[in-house]
C-alpha positions as CSV (number, residue, x, y, z in Angstrom):
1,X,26.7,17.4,19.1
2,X,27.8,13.7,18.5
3,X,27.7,11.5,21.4
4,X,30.8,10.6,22.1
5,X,29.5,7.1,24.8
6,X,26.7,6.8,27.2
7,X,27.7,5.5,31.0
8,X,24.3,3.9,32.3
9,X,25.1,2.1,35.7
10,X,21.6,0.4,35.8
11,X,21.7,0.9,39.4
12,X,19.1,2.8,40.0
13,X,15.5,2.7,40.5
14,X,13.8,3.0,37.5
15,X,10.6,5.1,37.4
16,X,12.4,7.4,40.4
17,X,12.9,10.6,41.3
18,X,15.2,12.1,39.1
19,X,17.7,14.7,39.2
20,X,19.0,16.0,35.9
21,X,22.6,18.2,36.3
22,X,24.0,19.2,32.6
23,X,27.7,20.4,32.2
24,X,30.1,21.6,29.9
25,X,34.0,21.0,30.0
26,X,36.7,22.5,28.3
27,X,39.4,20.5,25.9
28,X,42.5,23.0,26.2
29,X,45.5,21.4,24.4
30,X,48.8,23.1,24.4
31,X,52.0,21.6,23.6
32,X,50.2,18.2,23.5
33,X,49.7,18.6,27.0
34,X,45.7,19.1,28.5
35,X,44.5,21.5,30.8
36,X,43.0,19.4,34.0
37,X,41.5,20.3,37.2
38,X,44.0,17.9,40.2
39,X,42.3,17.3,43.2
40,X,45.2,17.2,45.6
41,X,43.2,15.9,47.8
42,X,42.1,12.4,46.2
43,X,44.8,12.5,43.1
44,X,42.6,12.5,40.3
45,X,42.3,15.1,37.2
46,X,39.5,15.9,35.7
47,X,38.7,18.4,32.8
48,X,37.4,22.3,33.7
49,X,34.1,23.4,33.4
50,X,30.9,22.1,35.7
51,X,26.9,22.8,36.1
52,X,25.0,24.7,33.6
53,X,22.9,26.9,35.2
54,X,19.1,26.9,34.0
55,X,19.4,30.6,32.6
56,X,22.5,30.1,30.8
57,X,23.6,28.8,27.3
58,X,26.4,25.9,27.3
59,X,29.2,28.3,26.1
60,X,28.6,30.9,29.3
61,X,28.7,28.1,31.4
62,X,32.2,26.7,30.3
63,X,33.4,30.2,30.5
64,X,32.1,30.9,33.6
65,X,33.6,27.3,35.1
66,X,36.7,27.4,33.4
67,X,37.1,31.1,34.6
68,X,36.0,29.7,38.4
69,X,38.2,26.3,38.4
70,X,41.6,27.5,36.8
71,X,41.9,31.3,36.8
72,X,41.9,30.6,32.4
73,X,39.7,32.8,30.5
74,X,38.3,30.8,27.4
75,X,38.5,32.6,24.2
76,X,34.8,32.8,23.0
77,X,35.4,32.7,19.5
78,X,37.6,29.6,19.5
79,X,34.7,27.5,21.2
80,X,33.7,24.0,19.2
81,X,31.6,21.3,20.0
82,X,33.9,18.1,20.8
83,X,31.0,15.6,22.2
84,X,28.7,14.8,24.8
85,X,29.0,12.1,27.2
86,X,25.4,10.7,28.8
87,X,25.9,9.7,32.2
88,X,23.1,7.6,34.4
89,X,23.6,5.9,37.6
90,X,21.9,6.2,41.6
91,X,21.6,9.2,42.7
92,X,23.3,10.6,46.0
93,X,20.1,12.1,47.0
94,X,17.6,11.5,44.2
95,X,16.7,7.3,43.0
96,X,18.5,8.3,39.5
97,X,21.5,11.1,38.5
98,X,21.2,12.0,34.9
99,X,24.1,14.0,33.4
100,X,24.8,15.5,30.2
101,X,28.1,16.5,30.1
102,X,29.3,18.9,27.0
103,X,32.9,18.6,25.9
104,X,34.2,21.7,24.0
105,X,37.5,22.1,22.2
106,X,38.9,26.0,22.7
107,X,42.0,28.1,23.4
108,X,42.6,30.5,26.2
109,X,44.1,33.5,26.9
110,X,47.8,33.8,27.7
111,X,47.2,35.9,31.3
112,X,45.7,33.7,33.8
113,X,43.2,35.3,36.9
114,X,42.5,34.4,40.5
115,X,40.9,31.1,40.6
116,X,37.2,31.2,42.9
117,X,36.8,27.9,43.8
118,X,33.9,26.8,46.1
119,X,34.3,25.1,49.4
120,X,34.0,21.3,48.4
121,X,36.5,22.5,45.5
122,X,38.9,24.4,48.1
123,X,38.7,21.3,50.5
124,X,39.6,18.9,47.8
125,X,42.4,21.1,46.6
126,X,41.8,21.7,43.1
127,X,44.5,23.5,41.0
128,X,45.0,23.7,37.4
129,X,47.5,21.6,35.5
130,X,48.9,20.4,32.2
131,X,49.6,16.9,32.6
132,X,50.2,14.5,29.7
133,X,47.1,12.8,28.7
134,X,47.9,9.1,29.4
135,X,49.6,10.3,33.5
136,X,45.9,11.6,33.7
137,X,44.6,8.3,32.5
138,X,46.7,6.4,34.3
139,X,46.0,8.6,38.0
140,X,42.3,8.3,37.4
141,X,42.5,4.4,36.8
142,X,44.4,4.3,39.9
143,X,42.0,5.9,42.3
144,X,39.6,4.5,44.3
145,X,37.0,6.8,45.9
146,X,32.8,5.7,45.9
147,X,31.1,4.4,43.1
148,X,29.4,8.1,42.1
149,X,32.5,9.5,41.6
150,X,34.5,6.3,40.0
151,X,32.2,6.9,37.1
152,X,33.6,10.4,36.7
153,X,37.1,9.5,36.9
154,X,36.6,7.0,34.5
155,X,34.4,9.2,32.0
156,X,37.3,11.9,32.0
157,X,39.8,8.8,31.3
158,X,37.4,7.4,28.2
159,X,37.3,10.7,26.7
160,X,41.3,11.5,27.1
161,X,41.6,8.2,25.1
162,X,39.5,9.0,22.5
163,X,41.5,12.4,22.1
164,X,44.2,10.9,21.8
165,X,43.1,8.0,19.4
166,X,41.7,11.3,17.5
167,X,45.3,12.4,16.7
168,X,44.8,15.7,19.0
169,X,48.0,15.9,20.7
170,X,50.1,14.7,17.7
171,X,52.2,18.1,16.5
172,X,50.3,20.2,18.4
């Protein structure tokens, strides 16, 4: 899978402990709009999909976390590799977070089922949504929460940009 960028924060402590957390997200276009998790809660969007799970492939976990987040069931056939973002910075718990994080292009299917979101999800308010790329951009940029999490928000904001630079939401 290409790399798409790497996000190093150099604020860790090198030769730490380390904890290592790989995930896969979904790119779901339709109608040149993308399919986003909102946290009500903070106001930020980022794309479905989460943790990959040590006994399970990269396409069952984006099924299984797109299926949890959003109630949308990805169509396995239409899976493709997109890119992968490297992500390092201080841990919350451990000297140094490392994160892989595995962006697949797919479709989904039409009929959408019961979300199960976990607590920290529930309390943040997650729900899914179709925003236009750039008001996801835009909300992410705008958002101020701890320095952990602005590294998310702007990773989901870098690669929205380079989809759209890419030409994916032109006649879509």
């Amino acid at each position: 899978m290409r790399i798409l960028f790497e996000m190093d924060k150099k604020d860790y402590v090198p030769n730490g402990s380390v904890f290592r957390r790989p995930s896969a997200r979904a790119v779901i276009i339709k109608d040149r709009k993308i399919a986003m998790v909102y946290s009500k809660k903070y106001h930020y969007y980022k794309f479905p999909g989460g943790g990959i799970e040590a006994d399970e492939c990269m396409e069952d976990a984006l099924v299984r976390e797109v299926l949890e987040e959003t109630g949308l069931c990805v169509v396995r056939e239409s899976i493709q590799e997109y890119g992968q973002v490297h992500r390092i910075q201080k841990g919350t718990k451990e000297d140094i977070f490392i994160q892989d994080n595995y962006y697949f292009l797919c479709r989904v299917k039409e009929d959408l089922e019961q979300p199960c979101l976990d607590k920290y999800e529930a309390d943040e308010g997650f729900t899914l949504t179709f925003p236009e790329p750039q008001l996801a951009i835009d909300a992410n940029r705008k958002t101020i929460l701890d320095d952990f999490t602005q590294v998310m928000l702007e990773r989901e904001a870098l690669v929205l940009e380079l989809l759209m630079q890419e030409g994916y939401f032109k006649g879509v």
